[in-house]
DRENVEXPA-980459 format. One line per 8 residues: their letters; for each residue y, z, x of C-alpha. Coordinates in Angstrom, 2 decimals, always signed. Layout:
% residues N
a) Y,Z,X ~ ...
This chain:
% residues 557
xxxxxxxx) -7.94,-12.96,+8.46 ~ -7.18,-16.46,+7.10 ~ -7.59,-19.82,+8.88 ~ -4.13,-21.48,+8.38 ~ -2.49,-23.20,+6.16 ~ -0.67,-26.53,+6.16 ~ +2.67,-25.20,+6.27 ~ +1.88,-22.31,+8.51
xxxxxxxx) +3.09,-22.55,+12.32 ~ +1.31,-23.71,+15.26 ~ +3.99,-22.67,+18.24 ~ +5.60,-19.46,+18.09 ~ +7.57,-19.14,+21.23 ~ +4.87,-19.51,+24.63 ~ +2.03,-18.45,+21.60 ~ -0.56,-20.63,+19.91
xxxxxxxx) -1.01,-19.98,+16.39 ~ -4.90,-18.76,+15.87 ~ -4.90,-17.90,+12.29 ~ -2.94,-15.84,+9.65 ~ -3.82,-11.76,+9.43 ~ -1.43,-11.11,+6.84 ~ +2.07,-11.05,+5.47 ~ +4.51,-8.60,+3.45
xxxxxxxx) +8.31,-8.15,+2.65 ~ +9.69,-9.17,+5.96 ~ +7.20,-11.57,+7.67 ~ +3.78,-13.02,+7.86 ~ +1.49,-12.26,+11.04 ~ +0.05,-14.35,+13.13 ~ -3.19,-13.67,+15.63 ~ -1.87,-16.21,+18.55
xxxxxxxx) -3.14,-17.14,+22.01 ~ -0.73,-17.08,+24.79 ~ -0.23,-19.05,+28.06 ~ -2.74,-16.78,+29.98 ~ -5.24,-16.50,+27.24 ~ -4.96,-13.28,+26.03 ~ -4.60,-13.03,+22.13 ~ -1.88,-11.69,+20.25
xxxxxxxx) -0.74,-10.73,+17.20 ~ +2.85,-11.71,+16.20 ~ +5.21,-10.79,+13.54 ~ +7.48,-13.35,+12.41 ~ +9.81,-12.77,+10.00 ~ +10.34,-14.86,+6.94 ~ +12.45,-17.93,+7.03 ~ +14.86,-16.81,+3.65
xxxxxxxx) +15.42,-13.69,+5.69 ~ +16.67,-15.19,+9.23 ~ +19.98,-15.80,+7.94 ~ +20.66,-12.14,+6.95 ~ +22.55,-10.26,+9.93 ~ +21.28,-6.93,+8.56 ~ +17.52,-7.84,+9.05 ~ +17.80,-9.72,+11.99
xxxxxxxx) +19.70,-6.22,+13.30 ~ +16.69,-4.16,+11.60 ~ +14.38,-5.94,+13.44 ~ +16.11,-6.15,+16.76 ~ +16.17,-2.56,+16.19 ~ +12.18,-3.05,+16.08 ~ +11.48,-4.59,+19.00 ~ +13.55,-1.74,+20.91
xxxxxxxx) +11.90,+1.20,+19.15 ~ +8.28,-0.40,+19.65 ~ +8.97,-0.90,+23.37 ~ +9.53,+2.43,+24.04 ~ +6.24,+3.70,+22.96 ~ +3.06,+3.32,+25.53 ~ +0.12,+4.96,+26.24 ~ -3.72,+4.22,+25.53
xxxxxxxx) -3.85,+5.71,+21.83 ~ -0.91,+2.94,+20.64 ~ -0.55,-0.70,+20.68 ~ +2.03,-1.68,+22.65 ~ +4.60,-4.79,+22.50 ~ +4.24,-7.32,+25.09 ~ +7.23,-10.06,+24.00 ~ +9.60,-10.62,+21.70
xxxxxxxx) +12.56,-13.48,+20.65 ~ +14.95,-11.49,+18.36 ~ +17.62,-14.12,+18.32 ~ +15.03,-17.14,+17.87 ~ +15.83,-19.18,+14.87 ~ +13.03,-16.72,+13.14 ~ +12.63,-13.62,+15.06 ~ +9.27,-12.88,+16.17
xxxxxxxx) +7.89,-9.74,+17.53 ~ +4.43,-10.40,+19.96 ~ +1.57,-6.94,+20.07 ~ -1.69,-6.72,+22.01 ~ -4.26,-7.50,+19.44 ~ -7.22,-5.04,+18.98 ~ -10.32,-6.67,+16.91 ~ -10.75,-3.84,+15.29
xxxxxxxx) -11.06,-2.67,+11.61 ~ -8.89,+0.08,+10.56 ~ -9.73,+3.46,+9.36 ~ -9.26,+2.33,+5.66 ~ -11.55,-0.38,+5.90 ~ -14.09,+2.29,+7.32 ~ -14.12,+4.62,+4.40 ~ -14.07,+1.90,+1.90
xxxxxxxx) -16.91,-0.22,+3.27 ~ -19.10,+2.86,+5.16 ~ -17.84,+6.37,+3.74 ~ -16.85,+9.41,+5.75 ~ -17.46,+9.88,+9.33 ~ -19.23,+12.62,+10.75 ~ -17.96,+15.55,+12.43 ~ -17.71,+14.76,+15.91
xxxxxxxx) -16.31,+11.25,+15.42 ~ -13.63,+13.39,+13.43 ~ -13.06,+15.21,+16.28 ~ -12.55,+12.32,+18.76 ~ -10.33,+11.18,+16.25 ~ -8.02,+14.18,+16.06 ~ -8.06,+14.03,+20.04 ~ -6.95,+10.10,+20.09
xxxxxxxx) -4.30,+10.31,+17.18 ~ -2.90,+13.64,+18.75 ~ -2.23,+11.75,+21.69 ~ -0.45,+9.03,+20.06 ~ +1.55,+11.52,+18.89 ~ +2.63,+12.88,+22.01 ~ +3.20,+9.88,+23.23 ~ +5.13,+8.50,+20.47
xxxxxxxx) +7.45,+11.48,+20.04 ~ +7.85,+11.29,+24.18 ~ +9.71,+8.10,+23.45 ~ +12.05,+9.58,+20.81 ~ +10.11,+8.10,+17.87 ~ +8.69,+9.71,+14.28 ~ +5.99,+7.21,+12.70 ~ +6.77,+8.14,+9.35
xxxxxxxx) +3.61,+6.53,+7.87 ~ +0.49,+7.31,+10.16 ~ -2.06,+6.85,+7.58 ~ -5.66,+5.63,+7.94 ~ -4.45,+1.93,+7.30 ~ -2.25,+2.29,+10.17 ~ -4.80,+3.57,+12.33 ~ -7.72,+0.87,+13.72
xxxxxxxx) -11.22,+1.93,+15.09 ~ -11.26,+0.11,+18.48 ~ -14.41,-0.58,+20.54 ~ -13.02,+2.85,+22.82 ~ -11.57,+4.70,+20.51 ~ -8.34,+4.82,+17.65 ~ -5.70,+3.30,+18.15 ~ -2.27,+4.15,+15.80
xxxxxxxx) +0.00,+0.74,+14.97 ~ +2.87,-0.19,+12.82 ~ +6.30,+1.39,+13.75 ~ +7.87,-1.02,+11.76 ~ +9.23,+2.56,+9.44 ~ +9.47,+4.41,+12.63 ~ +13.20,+5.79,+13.45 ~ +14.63,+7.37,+16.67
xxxxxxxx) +14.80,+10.78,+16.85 ~ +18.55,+10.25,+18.30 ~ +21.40,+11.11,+16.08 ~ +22.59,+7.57,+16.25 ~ +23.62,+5.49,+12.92 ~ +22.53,+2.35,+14.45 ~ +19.30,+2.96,+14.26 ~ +18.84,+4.38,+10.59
xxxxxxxx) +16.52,+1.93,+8.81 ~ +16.91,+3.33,+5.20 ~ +18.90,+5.16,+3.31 ~ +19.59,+9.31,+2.24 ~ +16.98,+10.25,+0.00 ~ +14.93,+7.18,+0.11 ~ +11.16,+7.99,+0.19 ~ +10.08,+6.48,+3.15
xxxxxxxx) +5.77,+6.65,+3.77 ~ +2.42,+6.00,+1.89 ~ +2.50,+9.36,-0.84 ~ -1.31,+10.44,-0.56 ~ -0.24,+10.95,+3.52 ~ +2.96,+12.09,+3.41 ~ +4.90,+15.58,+4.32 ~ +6.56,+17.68,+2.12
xxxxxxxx) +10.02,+17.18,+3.07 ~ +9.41,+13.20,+3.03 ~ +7.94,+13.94,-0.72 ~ +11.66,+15.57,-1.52 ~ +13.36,+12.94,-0.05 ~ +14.19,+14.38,+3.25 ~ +14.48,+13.16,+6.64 ~ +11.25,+13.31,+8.39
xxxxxxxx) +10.51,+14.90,+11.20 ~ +8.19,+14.96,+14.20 ~ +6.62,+17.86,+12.50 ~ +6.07,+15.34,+9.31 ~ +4.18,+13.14,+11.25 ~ +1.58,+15.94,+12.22 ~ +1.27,+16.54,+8.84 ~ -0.04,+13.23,+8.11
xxxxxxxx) -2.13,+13.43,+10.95 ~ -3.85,+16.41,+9.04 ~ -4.12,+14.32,+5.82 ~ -5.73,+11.41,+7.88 ~ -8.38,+13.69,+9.13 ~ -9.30,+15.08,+5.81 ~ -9.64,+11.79,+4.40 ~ -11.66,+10.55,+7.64
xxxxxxxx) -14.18,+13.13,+6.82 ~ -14.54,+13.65,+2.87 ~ -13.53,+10.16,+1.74 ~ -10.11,+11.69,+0.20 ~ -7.01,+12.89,+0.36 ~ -6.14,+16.82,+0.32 ~ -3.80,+16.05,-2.57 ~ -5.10,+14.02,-5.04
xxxxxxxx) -3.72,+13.51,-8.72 ~ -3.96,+11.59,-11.53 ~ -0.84,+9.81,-11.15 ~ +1.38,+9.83,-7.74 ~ +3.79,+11.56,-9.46 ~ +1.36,+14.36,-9.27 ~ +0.25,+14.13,-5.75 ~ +3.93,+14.20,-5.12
xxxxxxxx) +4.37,+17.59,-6.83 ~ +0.92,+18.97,-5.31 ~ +2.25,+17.92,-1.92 ~ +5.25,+20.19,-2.08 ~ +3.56,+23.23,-4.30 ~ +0.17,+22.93,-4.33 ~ -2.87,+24.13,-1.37 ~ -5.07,+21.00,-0.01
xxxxxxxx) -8.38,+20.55,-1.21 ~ -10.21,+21.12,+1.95 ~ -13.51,+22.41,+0.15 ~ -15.28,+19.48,+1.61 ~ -13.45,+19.42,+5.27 ~ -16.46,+21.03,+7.85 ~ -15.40,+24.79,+8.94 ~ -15.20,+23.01,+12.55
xxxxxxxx) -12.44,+20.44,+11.53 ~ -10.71,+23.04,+9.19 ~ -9.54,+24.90,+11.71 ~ -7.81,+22.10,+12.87 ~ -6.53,+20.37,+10.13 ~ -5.22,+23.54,+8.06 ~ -2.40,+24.74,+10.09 ~ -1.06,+20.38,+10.52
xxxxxxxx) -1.14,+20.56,+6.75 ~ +1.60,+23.68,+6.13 ~ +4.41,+23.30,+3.75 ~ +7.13,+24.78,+6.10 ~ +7.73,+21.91,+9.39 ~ +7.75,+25.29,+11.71 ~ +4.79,+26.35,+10.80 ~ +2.78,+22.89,+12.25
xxxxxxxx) +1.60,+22.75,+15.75 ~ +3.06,+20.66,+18.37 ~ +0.61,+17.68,+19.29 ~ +0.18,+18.46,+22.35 ~ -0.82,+22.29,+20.92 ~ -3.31,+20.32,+18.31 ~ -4.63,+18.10,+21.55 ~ -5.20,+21.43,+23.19
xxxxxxxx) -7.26,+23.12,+20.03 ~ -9.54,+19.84,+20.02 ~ -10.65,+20.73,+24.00 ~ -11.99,+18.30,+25.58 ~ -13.80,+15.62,+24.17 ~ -16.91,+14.28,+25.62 ~ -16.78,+10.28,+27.13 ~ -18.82,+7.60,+25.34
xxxxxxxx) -19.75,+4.30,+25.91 ~ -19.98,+4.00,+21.30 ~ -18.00,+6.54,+20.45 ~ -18.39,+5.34,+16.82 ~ -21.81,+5.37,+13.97 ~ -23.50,+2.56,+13.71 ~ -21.50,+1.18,+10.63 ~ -18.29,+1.71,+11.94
xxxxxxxx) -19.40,-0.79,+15.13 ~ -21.00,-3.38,+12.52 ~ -17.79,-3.68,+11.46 ~ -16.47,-4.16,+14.59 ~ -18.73,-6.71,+15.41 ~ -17.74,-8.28,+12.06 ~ -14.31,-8.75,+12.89 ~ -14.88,-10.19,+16.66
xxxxxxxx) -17.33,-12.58,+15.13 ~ -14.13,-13.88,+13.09 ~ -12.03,-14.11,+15.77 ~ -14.31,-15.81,+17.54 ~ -14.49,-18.18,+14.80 ~ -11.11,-18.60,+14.04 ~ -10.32,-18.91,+18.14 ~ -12.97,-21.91,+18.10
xxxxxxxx) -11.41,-23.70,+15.68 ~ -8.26,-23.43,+17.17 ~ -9.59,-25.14,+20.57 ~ -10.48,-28.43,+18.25 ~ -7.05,-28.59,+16.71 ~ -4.58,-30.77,+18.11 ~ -1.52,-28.95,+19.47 ~ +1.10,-30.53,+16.86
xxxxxxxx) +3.52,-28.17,+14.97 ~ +3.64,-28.10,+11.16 ~ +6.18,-28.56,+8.90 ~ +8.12,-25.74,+8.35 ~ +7.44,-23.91,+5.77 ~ +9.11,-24.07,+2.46 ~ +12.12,-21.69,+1.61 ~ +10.35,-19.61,-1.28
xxxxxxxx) +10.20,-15.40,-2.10 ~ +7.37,-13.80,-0.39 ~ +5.69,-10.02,-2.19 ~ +4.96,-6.92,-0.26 ~ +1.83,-6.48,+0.99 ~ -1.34,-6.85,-1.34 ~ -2.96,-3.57,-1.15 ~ -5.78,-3.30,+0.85
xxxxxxxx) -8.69,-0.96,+0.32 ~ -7.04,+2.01,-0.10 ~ -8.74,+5.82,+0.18 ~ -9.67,+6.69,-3.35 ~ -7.87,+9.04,-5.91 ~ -10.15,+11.65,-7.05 ~ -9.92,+12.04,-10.79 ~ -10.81,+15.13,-13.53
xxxxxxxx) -14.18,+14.89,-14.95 ~ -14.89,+12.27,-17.54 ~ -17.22,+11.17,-19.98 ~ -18.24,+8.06,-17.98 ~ -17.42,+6.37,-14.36 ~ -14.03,+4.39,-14.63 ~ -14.52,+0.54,-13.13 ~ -13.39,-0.17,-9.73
xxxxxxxx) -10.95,-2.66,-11.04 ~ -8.93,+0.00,-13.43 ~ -8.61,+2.52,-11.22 ~ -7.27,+0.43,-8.63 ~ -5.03,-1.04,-11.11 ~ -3.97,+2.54,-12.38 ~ -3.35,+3.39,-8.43 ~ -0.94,+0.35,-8.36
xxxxxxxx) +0.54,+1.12,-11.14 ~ +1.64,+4.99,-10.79 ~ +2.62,+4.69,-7.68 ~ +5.65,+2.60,-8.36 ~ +6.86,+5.70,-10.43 ~ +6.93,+7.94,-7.45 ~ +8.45,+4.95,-5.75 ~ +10.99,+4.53,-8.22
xxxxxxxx) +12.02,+8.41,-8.16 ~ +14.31,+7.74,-4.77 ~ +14.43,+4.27,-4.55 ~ +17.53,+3.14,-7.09 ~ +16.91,-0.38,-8.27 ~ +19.72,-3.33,-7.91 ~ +21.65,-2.40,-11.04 ~ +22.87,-6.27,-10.87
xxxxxxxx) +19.73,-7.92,-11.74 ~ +17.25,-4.90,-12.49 ~ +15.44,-5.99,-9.43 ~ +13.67,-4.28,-7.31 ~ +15.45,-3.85,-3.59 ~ +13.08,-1.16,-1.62 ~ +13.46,-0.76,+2.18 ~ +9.86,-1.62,+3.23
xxxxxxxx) +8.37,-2.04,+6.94 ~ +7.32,-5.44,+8.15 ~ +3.32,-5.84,+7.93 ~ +1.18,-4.63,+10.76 ~ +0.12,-6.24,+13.36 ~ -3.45,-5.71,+13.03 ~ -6.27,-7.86,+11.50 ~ -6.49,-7.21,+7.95
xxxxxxxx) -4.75,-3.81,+8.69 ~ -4.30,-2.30,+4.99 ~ -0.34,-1.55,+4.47 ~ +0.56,+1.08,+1.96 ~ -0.88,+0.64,-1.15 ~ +1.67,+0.42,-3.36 ~ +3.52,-3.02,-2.55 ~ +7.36,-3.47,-3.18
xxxxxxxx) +8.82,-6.73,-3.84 ~ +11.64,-7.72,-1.78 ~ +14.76,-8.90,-3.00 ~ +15.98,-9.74,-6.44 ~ +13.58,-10.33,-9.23 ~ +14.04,-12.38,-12.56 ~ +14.79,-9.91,-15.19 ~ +14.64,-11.76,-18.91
xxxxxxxx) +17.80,-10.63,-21.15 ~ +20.22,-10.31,-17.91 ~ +21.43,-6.74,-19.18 ~ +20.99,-4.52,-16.06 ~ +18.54,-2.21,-16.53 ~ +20.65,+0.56,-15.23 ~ +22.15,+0.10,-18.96 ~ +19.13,-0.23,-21.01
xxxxxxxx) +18.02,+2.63,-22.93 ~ +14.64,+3.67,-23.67 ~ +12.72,+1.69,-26.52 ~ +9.13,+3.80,-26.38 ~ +10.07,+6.88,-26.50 ~ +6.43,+8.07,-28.01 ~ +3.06,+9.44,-25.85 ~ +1.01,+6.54,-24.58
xxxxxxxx) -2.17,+6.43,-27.39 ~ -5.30,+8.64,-26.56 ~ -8.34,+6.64,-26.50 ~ -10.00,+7.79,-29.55 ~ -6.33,+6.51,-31.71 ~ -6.35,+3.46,-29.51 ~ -9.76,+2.53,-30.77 ~ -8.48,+2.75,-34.41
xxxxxxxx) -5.43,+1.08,-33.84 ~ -5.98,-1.55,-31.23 ~ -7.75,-4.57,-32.39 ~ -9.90,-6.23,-29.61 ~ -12.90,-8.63,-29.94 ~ -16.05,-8.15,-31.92 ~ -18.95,-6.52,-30.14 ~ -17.08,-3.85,-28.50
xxxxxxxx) -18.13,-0.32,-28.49 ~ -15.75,+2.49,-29.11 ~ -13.74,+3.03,-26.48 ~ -13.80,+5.98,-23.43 ~ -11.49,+7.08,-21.25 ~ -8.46,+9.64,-20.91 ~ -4.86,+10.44,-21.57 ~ -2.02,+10.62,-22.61
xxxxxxxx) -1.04,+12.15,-19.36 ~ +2.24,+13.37,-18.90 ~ +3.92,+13.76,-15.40 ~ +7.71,+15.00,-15.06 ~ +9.16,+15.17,-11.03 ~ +13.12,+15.10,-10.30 ~ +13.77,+14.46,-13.69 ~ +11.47,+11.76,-14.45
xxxxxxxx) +8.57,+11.76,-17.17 ~ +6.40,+9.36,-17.24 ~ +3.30,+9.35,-19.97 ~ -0.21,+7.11,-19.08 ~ -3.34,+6.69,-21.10 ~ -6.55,+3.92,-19.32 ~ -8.94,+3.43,-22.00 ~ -11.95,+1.18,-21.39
xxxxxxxx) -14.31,-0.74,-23.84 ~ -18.06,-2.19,-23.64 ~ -20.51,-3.72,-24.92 ~ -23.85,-4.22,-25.28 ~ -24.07,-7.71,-23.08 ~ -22.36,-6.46,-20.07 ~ -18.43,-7.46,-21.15 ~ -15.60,-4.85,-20.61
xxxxxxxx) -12.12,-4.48,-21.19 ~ -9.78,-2.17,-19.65 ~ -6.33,-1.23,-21.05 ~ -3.43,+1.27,-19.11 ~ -0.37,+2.19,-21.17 ~ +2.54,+3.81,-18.92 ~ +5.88,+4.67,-20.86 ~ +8.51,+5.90,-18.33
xxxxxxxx) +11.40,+7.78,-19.85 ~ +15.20,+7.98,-18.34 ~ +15.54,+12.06,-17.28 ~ +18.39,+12.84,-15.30 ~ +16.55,+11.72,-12.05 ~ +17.44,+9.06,-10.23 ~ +16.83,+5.15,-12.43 ~ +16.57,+4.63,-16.38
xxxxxxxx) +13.05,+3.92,-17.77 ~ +13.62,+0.42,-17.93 ~ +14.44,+0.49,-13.89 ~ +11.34,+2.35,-13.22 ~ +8.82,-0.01,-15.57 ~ +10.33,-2.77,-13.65 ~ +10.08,-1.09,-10.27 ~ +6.15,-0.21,-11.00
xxxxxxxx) +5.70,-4.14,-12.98 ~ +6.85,-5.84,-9.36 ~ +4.22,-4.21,-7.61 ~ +1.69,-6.26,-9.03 ~ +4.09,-9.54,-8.42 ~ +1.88,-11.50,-4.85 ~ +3.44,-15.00,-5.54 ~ +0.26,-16.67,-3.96
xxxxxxxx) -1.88,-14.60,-6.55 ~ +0.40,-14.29,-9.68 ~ +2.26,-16.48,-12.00 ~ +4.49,-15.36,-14.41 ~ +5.16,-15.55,-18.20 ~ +7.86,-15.13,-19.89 ~ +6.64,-16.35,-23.09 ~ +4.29,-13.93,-24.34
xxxxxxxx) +6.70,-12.81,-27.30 ~ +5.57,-9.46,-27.92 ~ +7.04,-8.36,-24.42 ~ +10.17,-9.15,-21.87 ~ +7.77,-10.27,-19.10 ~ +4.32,-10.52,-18.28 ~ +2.21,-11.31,-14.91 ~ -1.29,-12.85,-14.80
xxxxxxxx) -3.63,-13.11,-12.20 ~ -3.90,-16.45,-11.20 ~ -7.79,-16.78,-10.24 ~ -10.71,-14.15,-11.00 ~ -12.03,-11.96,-8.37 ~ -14.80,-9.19,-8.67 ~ -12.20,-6.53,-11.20 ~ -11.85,-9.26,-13.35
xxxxxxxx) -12.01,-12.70,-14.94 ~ -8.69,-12.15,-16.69 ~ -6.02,-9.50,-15.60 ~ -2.32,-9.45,-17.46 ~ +0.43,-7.01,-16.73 ~ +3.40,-6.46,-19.61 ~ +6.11,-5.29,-19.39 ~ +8.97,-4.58,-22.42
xxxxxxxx) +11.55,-2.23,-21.71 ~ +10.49,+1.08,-20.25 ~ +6.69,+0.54,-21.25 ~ +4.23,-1.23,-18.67 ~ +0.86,-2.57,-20.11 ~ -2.38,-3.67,-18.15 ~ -5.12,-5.45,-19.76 ~ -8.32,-6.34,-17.99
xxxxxxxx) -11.16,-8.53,-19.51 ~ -14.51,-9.64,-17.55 ~ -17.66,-10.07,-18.36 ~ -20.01,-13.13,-19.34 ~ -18.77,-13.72,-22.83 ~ -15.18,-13.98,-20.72 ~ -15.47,-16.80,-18.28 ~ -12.10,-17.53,-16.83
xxxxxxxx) -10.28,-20.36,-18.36 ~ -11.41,-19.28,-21.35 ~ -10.04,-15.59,-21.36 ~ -6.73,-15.65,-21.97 ~ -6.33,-16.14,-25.73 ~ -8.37,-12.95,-26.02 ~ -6.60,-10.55,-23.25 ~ -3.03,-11.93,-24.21
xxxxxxxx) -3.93,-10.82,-27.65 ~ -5.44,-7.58,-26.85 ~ -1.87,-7.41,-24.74 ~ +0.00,-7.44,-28.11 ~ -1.97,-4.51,-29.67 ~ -1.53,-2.89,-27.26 ~ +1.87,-2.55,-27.20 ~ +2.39,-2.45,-30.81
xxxxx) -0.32,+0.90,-30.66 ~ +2.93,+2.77,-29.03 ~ +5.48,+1.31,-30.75 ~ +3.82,+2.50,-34.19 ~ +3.73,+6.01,-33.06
């Protein structure tokens, strides 16, 4: 939650603009008071979108799906201007954090929280399918931990269950869902089902009590392939919640229990005043203490509009704390910072698998749903960028053959062959991995170095190869690249000379003081360099230089 911003709106229809809770592909949302008081969160979409009949028809198609789904378990639509000059979409806000934010910030929940869980989201369920609806991503991003209990948001993905044209939102075979959550058949490609949303209510509850998935992988490639052929990891789930969360999690759609039938194997659940621990209602305190806040300082502003804002590209949703990927043993604990960087990065190759890029401009053109409108509600945790994106050489990638054709370097080569900056240790880490799904292989090695003073530098090499799956290498690297692409947080460079493109990170935060992404060809490079030798500012010679080893270490081979 952000206070706003100069060019941000103050007046969106009969709603007063509080402050900004976030923004992706299609809009930016808004927590807003209205006439009567009561707070709301609105989705408005962007203003270079307006003008585009399909997406003002996508969202119109929004506003009707959302409105047909009530009941205490959802959070429902209370207005909406679809043919305003930018279409906005108004929600009943819920200060609440979502089930994300739990695990990262507090851990697993115990048992009988679980359970109330699995009674509330069942009964979202029920009542979403009642009104003809499949979520498609119920995830524990899209599901907040209210004061009373969960409540499950964002149907921006959902789709009617009526055989009716008008209201397909994306395309045959696109992959439509966050991968660690999704079904089976959505993992193939296939049109979900009510039945596929039960099955990411089963992989909600196993990560609301271990902390992870029940398919994890080193790349998403592979939690796509263990999703379709492999048995969950529910060594950790309690024998009280297995019961329950085994038969949601079967391969075959049949084979699932109705919610209602999963409502009934909960039984009843007893009433509570806190039906959450004690962490779990910190945070909830936390986040009505910045409402509160942000609602104050919203009484002492005078009630002028701001300028509009200005006509520029807005990225996907930055991802937001996202349920961690359990890796194989290794020699030593990987940083915070790679491994989120490594989740960003693989999981624009199972993107990429059923999402064909814009052969025109190699750009990136997925079908993503519009943010959620919930406070710092996480969205999926691989962002797309919307729209075309430069591509340097104007060949479409669709044409481009592979240049790296070679295994990403294992870490004991890459510290022979990659020069980096005196004091470093030897590097550890792992790889090359090497994932093939639908005809796609894609090879990654993350290799870290240290040293003695506290400094650290992180390197991930991932090669994708053209198979005869769906996009060329080239498509893919520039698929999984964009994700990284936040226009308020990136700037890009198209001068570094050893590659096409490259991305920096345009201010330090705690992963570190300088982050570059490079991409040439089919071969994606991330570089990572903190520490206090490494102030930022002063950074960037060294990591754009470790950036050029780097790639030359799998070009040599």
């Amino acid at each position: 939650m952000e206070a706003l911003g100069p060019s941000d709106p103050h007046e969106i229809g009969p709603y007063r603009a509080v402050a900004l809770l976030g923004q992706g592909g299609m809009g930016r949302v808004f927590l807003c008071a209205g006439p009567d008081g009561r707070l709301v969160a609105v989705k408005r979409i962007h203003e270079e979108l307006a003008e585009d009949g399909g997406v003002r028809a996508r969202f119109r198609r929004e506003v009707e799906a959302s409105r047909k789904v009530s009941g205490v378990r959802t959070v429902p639509v209370v207005d909406a201007d679809a043919d305003a000059p930018l279409p906005w979409l108004a929600s009943a806000f819920v200060a609440a954090p979502s089930l994300a934010e739990v695990l990262a910030s507090a851990g697993p929940l115990p048992e009988e929280p679980v359970r109330r869980l699995a009674a509330g989201l069942a009964q979202a369920l029920v009542d979403v399918h009642r009104a003809g609806l499949v979520h498609r991503d119920l995830k524990p991003s899209n599901v907040l931990l209210a004061e009373d209990g969960p409540r499950v948001i964002d149907f921006g993905i959902a789709r009617l269950l009526e055989d009716d044209g008008r209201t397909e939102l994306t395309g045959t075979g696109m992959l439509i869902g966050s991968p660690v959550s999704m079904s089976p058949e959505q993992a193939l490609g296939r049109e979900p089902t009510a039945a596929s949303d039960v099955f990411s209510l089963g992989a909600t509850l196993v990560a609301a009590c271990t902390g992870h998935p029940p398919f994890a992988g080193r790349s998403m490639p592979d939690v796509l392939y263990k999703i379709v052929h492999a048995d969950p990891d529910l060594s950790t789930v309690p024998p009280g919640l297995r019961v329950l969360v085994d038969p949601c999690l079967a391969k075959e759609p049949e084979a699932r229990p109705a919610p209602a039938e999963l409502l009934e194997r909960v039984g009843p659940v007893e009433p509570a005043v806190r039906p959450w621990p004690l962490e779990v209602r910190r945070l909830i305190a936390d986040r009505q203490a910045q409402v509160a806040h942000h609602v104050g300082a919203a009484r002492a502003r005078p009630r002028n509009p701001a300028p509009a804002a200005p006509n520029v590209p807005h990225a996907a949703n930055p991802p937001a704390a996202a349920v961690p990927l359990r890796r194989p043993p290794r020699r030593g604990p990987l940083p915070a910072g790679l491994a989120l960087a490594a989740t960003v990065l693989l999981a624009g190759t199972a993107l990429g698998l059923n999402l064909l890029l814009d052969g025109g401009d190699g750009g990136a053109a997925a079908a993503t749903g519009p943010p959620s409108a919930a406070p710092s509600a996480a969205p999926s945790a691989a962002p797309v960028t919307r729209g075309p994106t430069p591509t340097p050489g104007g060949t479409p990638l669709a044409q481009v053959k592979d240049k790296y054709t070679a295994k990403t370097p294992a870490c004991k080569k890459a510290g022979e062959t990659v020069e980096v900056p005196d004091g470093f240790q030897p590097p550890t880490g792992h790889g090359p991995y090497k994932e093939e799904l639908l005809g796609t292989t894609s090879t990654q090695s993350l290799c870290v170095w240290r040293t003695r003073s506290g400094d650290e530098l992180n390197v991930i090499w991932d090669v994708y190869r053209t198979g005869h799956g769906p996009g060329t290498g080239a498509e893919l690297a520039k698929h999984s690249f964009e994700q990284s692409y936040w226009p308020q947080d990136t700037r890009r460079d198209l001068r570094l000379g050893y590659a096409e493109e490259g991305l920096w990170k345009s201010k330090p935060d705690l992963s570190g003081n300088c982050i570059l992404w490079a991409r040439d060809v089919n071969l994606v490079v991330f570089v990572q360099l903190s520490g206090p030798a490494y102030p930022p500012g002063e950074c960037e010679p060294a990591t754009k230089a470790v950036g050029e080893a780097a790639v030359a270490a799998v070009a040599g081979r």
